[in-house]
Structures are given as structure tokens and as C-alpha cells.
C-alpha positions as CSV (number, residue, x, y, z in Angstrom):
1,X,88.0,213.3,-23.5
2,X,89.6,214.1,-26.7
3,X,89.8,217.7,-27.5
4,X,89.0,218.2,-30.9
5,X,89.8,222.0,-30.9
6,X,93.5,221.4,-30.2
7,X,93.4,218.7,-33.1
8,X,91.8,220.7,-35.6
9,X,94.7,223.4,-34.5
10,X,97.4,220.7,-34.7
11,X,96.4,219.3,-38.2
12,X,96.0,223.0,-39.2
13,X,99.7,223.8,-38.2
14,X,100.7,220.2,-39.5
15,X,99.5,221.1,-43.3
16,X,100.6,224.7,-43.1
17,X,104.3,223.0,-42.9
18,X,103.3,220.9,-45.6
19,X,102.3,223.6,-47.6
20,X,105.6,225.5,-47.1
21,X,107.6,222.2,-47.7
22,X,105.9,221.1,-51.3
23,X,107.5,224.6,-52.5
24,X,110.3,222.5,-52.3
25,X,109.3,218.9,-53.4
26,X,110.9,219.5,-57.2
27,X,114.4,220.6,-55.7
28,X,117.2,218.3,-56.4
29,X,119.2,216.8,-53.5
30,X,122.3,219.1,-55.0
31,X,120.0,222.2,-54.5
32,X,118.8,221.4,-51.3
33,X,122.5,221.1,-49.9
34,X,124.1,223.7,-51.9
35,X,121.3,226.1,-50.3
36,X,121.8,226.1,-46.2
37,X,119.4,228.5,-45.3
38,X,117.0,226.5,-47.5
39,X,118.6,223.2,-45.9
40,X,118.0,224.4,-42.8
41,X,114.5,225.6,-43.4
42,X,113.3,222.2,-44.7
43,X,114.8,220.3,-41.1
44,X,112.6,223.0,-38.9
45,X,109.5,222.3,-41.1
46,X,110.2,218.6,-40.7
47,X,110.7,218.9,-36.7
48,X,108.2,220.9,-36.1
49,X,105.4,218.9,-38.2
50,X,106.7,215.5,-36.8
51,X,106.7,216.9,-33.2
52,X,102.9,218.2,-33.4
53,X,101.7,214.7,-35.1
54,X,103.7,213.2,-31.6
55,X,102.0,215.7,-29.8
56,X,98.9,215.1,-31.2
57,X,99.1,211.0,-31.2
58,X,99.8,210.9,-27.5
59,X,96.7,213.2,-26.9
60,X,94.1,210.7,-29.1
61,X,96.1,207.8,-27.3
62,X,95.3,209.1,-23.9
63,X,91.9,209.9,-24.3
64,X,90.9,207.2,-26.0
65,X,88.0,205.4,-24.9
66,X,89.5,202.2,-25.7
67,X,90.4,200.0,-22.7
68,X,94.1,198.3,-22.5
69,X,95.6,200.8,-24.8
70,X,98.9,200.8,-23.2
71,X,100.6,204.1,-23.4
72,X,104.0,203.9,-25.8
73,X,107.0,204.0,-23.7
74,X,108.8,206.1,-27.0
75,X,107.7,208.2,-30.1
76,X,107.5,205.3,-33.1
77,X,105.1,203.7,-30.7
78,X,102.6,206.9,-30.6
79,X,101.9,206.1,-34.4
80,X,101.6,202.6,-34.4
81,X,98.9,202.7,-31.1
82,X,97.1,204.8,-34.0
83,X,96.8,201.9,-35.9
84,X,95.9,199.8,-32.9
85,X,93.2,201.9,-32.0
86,X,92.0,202.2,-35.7
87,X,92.3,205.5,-36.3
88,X,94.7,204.2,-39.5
89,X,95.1,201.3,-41.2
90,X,98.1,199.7,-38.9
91,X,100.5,198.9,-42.3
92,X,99.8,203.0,-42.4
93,X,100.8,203.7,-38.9
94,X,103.9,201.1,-39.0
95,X,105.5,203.2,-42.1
96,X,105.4,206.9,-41.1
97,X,106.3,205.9,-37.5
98,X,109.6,206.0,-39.3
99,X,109.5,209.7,-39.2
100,X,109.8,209.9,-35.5
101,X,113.3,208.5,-35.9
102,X,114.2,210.7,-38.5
103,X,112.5,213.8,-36.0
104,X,115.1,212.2,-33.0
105,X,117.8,212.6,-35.7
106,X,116.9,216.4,-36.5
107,X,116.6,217.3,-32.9
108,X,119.5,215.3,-31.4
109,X,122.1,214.4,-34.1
110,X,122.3,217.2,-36.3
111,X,125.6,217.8,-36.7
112,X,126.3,213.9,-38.7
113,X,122.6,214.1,-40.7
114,X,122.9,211.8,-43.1
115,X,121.6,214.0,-46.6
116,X,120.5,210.9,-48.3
117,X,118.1,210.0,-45.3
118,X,117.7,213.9,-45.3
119,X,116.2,214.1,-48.7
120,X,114.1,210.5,-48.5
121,X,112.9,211.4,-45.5
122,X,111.3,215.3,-46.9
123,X,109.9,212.9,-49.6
124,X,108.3,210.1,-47.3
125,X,106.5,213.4,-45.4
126,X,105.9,214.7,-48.3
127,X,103.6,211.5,-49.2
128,X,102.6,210.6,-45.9
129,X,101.5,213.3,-43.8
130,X,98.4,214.3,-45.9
131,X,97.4,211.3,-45.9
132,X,98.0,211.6,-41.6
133,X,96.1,214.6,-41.6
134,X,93.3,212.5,-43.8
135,X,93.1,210.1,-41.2
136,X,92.8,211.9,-38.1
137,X,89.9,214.8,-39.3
138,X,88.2,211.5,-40.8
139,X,88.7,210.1,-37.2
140,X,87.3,213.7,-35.1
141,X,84.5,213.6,-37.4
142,X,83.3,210.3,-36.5
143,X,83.7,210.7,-32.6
């Protein structure tokens, strides 16, 4: 059964990030990297909202009352079973399952971040995960 207190709280920690991040969206590449504390600020927002939308895909995948939904075997694959189980439009879910690369790159490979993927990636959240957040409340409210 999906729990729609701990997606209410996940979407509500999701758009805080987002909040904090648009402070940022008119920055320059060049003042992003010349700023490391700002740098670094912008990759923890990042993590931390891609990690909850994971978090929160596998839960709505799991309890889904949709029979044959087969779990993913790795993170991309949480967003697009969103699509397949209609809780976005599938063109949706194949776009900012990009992000969970990018959130693999933030976590793991750090040190040789590319700043060019860095900076199109902020934007790409930037446009996307409102419009994630959109989808799933319009989802809980219907269920």
C-alpha cells in the first residue's frame, strides 16, 4: 500500500532543494566554478533531491497495484517504470531518468565531474523536477 504520508514528505523535501537551487539558476557556469563552496552546495542539493525521487519511485513501484510491474534492476529504470505505470507520460519518465546517472556521477565519481554536464545537468532539474513533483501529488490525489 502506498504510503502517501512518506510521499507528501518526500515531494516536500524534493521542492525545498529546488527552492534553494533556483537561487542559483541565473549564475554563470564561470560563477558556479569560481565559487567551491557554492559548487559544492549545488552537487548536495542535486544528490539529495535525485536520491529521494529514487527513493520515492521504488516505493510507488513496489506498492503498485499494477500486476507484472517488474521491479528495476538499477536507478534510470525507477523513473521509466513511472511511465509504465502511468504515473507520467513515458517520453517524461525516459528524459529525467537521465538524472539518476548524473546522481551516480555525484556520489561515485566526484573527483573527474565533468562542469559542462555539471551545469546542464542543475538546468535539466531545474526544469524537470517540478514538473516530477507535479506528477506524483497529481498521482496520490487520484489513488
Amino acid at each position: 500500500m502506498i504510503d502517501k504520508e512518506l510521499v507528501i514528505r518526500k515531494i516536500n523535501l524534493i521542492q525545498e532543494d529546488l527552492e534553494r537551487l533556483k537561487e542559483y539558476q541565473n549564475k554563470t557556469r564561470l560563477e558556479i566554478e569560481k565559487d567551491y563552496a557554492l559548487e559544492a552546495a549545488i552537487e548536495r542539493y542535486l544528490e539529495r533531491m535525485i536520491t529521494r525521487a529514487i527513493e520515492l519511485n521504488q516505493h510507488l513501484i513496489v506498492e503498485s497495484d499494477v500486476k507484472g510491474i517488474k521491479i528495476p534492476k538499477d536507478y534510470k529504470g525507477t523513473f521509466i517504470a513511472l511511465g509504465e505505470l502511468k504515473i507520467c507520460p513515458i517520453d517524461f519518465a525516459k528524459s529525467i531518468s537521465d538524472s539518476a546517472g548524473f546522481r551516480n556521477i555525484l556520489v561515485h565519481e566526484y573527483d573527474d565531474l565533468d562542469k559542462d554536464k555539471f551545469y546542464l545537468s542543475l538546468r535539466a532539474a531545474l526544469e524537470q523536477y517540478p514538473k516530477y513533483c507535479q506528477y506524483i501529488i497529481e498521482y496520490i490525489e487520484k489513488i
